[in-house]
N, C-alpha and C positions, 0 to 999 in steps of 0.2 A: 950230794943228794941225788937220791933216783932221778925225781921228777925234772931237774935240769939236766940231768944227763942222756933222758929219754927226747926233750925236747932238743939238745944238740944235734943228739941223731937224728931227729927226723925234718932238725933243717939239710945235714949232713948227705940225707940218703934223698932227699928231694927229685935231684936233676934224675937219678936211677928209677925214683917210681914215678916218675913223669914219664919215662920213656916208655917203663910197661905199660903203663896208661895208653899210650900213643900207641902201642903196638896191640891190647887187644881190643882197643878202640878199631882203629884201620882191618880188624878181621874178625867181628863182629860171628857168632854162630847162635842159632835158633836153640831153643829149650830140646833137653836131650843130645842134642848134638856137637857137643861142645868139644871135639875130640882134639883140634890143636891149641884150644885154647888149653885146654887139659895138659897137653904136652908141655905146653911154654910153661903152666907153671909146676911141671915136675922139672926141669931145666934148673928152673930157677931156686927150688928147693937144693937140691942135690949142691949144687954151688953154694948153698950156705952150710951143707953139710945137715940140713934137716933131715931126720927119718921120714919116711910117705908111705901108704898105701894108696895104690890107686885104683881107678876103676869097680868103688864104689856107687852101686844106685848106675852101672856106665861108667861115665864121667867124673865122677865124684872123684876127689883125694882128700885123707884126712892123714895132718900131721902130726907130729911130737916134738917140743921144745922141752929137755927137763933141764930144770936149774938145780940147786942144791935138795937134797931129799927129796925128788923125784916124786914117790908115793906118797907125799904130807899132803898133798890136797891136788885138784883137777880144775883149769876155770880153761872152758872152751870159748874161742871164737870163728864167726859163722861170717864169709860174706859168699852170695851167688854171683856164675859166673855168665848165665845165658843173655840172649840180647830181643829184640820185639822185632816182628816182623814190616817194617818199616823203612821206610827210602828216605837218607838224609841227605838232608835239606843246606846243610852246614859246609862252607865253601873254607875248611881249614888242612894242614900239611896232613895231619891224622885223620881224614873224614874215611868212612868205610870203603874197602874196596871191591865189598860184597854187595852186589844187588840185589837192594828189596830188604835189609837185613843192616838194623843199625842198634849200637848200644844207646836208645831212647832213654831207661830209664835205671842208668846207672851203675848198670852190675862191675861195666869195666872198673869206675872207680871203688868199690868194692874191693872188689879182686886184689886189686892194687896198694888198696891201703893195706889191706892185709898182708900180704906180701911186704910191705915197707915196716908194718908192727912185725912181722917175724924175724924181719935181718934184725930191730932193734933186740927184740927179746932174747934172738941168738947171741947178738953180741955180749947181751949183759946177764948173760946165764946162772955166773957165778956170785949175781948182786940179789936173787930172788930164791926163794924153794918152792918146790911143788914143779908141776908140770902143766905146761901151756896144751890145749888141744887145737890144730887149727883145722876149720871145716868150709873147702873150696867147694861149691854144692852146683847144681846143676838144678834145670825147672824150675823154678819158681815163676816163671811167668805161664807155666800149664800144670792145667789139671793133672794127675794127684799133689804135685808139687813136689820137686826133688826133694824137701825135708821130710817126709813121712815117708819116701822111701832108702834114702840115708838111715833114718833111724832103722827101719825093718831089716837093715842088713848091720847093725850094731851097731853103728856111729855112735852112738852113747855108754859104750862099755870099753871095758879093758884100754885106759880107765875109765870110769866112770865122771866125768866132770860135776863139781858142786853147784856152777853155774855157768849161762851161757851168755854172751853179749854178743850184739849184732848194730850197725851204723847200718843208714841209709841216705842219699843225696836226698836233699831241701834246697831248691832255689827259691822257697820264698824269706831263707834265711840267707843272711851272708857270709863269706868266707872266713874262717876264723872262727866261728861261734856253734853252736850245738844246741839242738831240741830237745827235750825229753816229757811224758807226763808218768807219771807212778799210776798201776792199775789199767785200769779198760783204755786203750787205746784205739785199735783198729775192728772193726766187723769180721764178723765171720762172711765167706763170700763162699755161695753156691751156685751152680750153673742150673739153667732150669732149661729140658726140649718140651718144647710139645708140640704134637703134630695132629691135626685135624683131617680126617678122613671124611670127606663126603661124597658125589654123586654129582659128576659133571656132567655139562649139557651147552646148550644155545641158552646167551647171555639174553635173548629174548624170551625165553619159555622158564622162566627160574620155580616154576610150579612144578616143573619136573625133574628137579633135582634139589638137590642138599646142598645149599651153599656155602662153600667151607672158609669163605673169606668174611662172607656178613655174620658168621657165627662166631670166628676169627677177631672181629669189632666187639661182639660183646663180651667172647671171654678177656681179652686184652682189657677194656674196660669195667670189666665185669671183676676183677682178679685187683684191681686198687684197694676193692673194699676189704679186700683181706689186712692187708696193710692198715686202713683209717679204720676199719670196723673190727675185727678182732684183736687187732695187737694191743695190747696195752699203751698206753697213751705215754708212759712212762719209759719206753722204751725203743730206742733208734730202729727204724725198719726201712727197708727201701729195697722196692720189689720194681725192675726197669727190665723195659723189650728192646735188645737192641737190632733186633733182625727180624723182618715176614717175608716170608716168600713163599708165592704160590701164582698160578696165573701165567698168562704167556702172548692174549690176545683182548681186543678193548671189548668183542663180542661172543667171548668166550669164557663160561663159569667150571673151573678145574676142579681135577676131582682131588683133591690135597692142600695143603696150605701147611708152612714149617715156623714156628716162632722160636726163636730163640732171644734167655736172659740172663738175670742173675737177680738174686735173694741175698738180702745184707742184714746182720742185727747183731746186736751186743750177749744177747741172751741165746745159752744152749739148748736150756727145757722151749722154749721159744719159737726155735731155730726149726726145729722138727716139727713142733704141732701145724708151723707157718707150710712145710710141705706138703704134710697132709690136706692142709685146706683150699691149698694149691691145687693138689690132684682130685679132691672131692670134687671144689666147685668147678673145673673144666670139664671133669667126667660125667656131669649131671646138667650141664648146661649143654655140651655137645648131646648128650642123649635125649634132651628136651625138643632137640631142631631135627634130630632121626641120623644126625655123624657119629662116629667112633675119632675118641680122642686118645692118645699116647701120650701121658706124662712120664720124664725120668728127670731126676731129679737127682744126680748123683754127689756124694759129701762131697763138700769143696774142703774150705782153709777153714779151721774154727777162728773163733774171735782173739784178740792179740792181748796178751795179759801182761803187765810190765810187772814184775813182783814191784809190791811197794816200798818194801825193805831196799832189798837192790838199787831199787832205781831212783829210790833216797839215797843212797849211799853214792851214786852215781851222780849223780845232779854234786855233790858234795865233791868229789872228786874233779870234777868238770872245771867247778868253779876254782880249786885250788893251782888245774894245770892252764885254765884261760882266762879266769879272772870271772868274777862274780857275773859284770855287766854281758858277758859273752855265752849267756847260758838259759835259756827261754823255757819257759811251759807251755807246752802245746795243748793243741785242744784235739778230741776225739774227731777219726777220719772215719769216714766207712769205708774208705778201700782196704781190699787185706793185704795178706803178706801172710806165706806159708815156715816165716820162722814162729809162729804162732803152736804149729807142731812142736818143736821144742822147747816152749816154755810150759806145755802140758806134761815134760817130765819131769823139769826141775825149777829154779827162777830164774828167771831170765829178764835182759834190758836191752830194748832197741830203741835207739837213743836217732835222731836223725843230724847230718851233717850239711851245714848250712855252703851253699853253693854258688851263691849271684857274688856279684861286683859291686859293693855300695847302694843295693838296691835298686841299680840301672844297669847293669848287663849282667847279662847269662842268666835272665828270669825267665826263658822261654819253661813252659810247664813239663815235668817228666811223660813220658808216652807222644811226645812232639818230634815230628823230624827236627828243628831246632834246639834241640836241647843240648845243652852244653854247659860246662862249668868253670869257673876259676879256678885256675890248678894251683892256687894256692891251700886250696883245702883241701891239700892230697895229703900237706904235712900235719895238719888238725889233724885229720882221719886215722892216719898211720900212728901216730904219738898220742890219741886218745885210747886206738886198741890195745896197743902197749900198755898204755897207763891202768886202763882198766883191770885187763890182765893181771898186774902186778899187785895191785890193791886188791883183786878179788883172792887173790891166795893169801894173803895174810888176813880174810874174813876164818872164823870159826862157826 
């Protein structure tokens, strides 16, 4: 039977994607830049005799696995390879050797698994039909987000994949086990600048100038009610500043001030009216105090759609390769995630992979210098993209 033979292998192939774990853990590279990580895993393709293209979107490499009838069907899987610009904290054989520059949140293990579903898929080429696509991606932790530039350079054609699947590390699950919800899962996530122009002077004469910081206080609080007063009540929104900067002296009122945020919601018609009301009311509230305001607001991630079908079908497969009790519903995040781009071509399931120790170690949160995982759940990962893989080609 497939499914014991997938899970053999990925006891089997363990110690191997442990290692790569360990090796692009320890070299860690920033979104876009991923360029030996890229090499390590054309190395490691070529050694399993995988076909590659590389240096898609950069970075990017997308694979071919075909098993019996090649053209019967397409089921791609997706993990990112970039790391957060981060200094870790973690005192283990693998901790980065790059300063300033750590895998916080995950992608090595990603990487990894996937690479560990491919030696399996390769091995068992002649047990499945159709064709595996495999998608090493680059950005996703920056604006545009390597998925939407993958796609722009075809990533989704020749062949054409029927569906896409993607894992993600969970340390608030544990190892062994797997999360999923069917439908609306993650927010759409936009970045939001504005910059206030006013008319500096002496922090004592503030009559003489336009102060671009006390105007700064009420667009910042002024910009909630966008969120509690126009959204719908009905509908996830969350609109945060996480940066001002302006000013330089305790008696001195500058002539500038920089906010930066970001804009979250479930809803796309939504998504957009939330911009505009964004840039109305800054534009009208600066112009009331006598500043000039600059809103840009460029499209981020849209919102993360798990097909329902799929990711029914998913949840159903979970439970067969780990057992019913090892298979959770999750609830909706507002952080995104730019394989969200890919599910707006086809269906798709991003499914997350549970990562602590029995609920006492390796909980530190993703985007933490501490973050870290049981490498036990390199063999979940690796043998559920496999598994998935396999069972989405025999869908019609």
């Amino acid at each position: 039977m497939i499914l014991t033979k997938i899970q053999e292998k990925a006891a089997q192939y363990f110690p191997e994607v442990q290692a790569i774990r360990h090796q692009i853990h320890a070299h860690p590279e920033l979104s876009f830049r991923e360029h030996n990580t890229s090499s390590f895993i054309e190395e490691k393709l070529k050694a399993l005799g995988i076909k590659y293209k590389s240096g898609v979107a950069g970075t990017g490499i997308v694979a071919l696995i075909e098993g019996k009838e090649p053209g019967k069907r397409c089921i791609a899987l997706r993990a990112d390879m970039d790391a957060l610009p981060i200094q870790e904290k973690n005192d283990v054989a693998y901790k980065s050797q790059n300063d300033g520059v750590m895998h916080a949140c995950g992608h090595d293990v990603h990487t990894s698994c996937l690479l560990g579903a491919a030696h399996i898929l390769q091995d068992l080429r002649d047990e499945w039909e159709g064709t595996v696509k495999l998608v090493f991606q680059p950005g996703e932790e920056m604006h545009p987000g390597g998925a939407s530039l993958m796609i722009n350079e075809g990533v989704l054609d020749n062949p054409k994949p029927q569906a896409i699947f993607a894992l993600h590390v969970y340390p608030n699950l544990p190892s062994g086990t797997i999360g999923l919800r069917p439908g609306q899962y993650m927010a759409s996530a936009d970045e939001v600048y504005i910059t206030i122009e006013g008319k500096g002077g002496h922090a004592a004469l503030p009559h003489q100038t336009v102060d671009p910081i006390a105007i700064a206080a009420l667009v910042i609080t002024g910009l909630q009610q966008v969120v509690s007063r126009k959204a719908d009540p009905l509908i996830p929104s969350v609109l945060t500043f996480g940066k001002i900067e302006g000013g330089f002296a305790t008696n001195v009122i500058p002539d500038k001030v920089e906010i930066l945020g970001t804009f979250r919601t479930f809803d796309e018609k939504w998504r957009y009216e939330a911009h505009q009301w964004i840039k109305d009311f800054t534009d009208q509230t600066c112009a009331a105090y006598g500043a000039k305001a600059t809103v840009e607001i460029p499209a981020g991630y849209p919102s993360l759609f798990n097909d329902p079908t799929l990711a029914t079908q998913t949840e159903e497969w979970a439970k067969a390769y780990l057992g019913d009790e090892n298979v959770s519903h999750l609830d909706m995040r507002m952080s995104g995630e730019d394989f969200s781009f890919y599910t707006q071509h086809m269906p798709g399931c991003f499914f997350r992979l549970g990562t602590n120790r029995g609920n006492k170690e390796f909980t530190a949160p993703v985007h933490n210098a501490h973050f870290d995982i049981d490498e036990d759940a390199l063999k979940t990962g690796m043998g559920m993209m496999a598994w998935c893989a396999v069972n989405g080609l025999k869908q019609h």
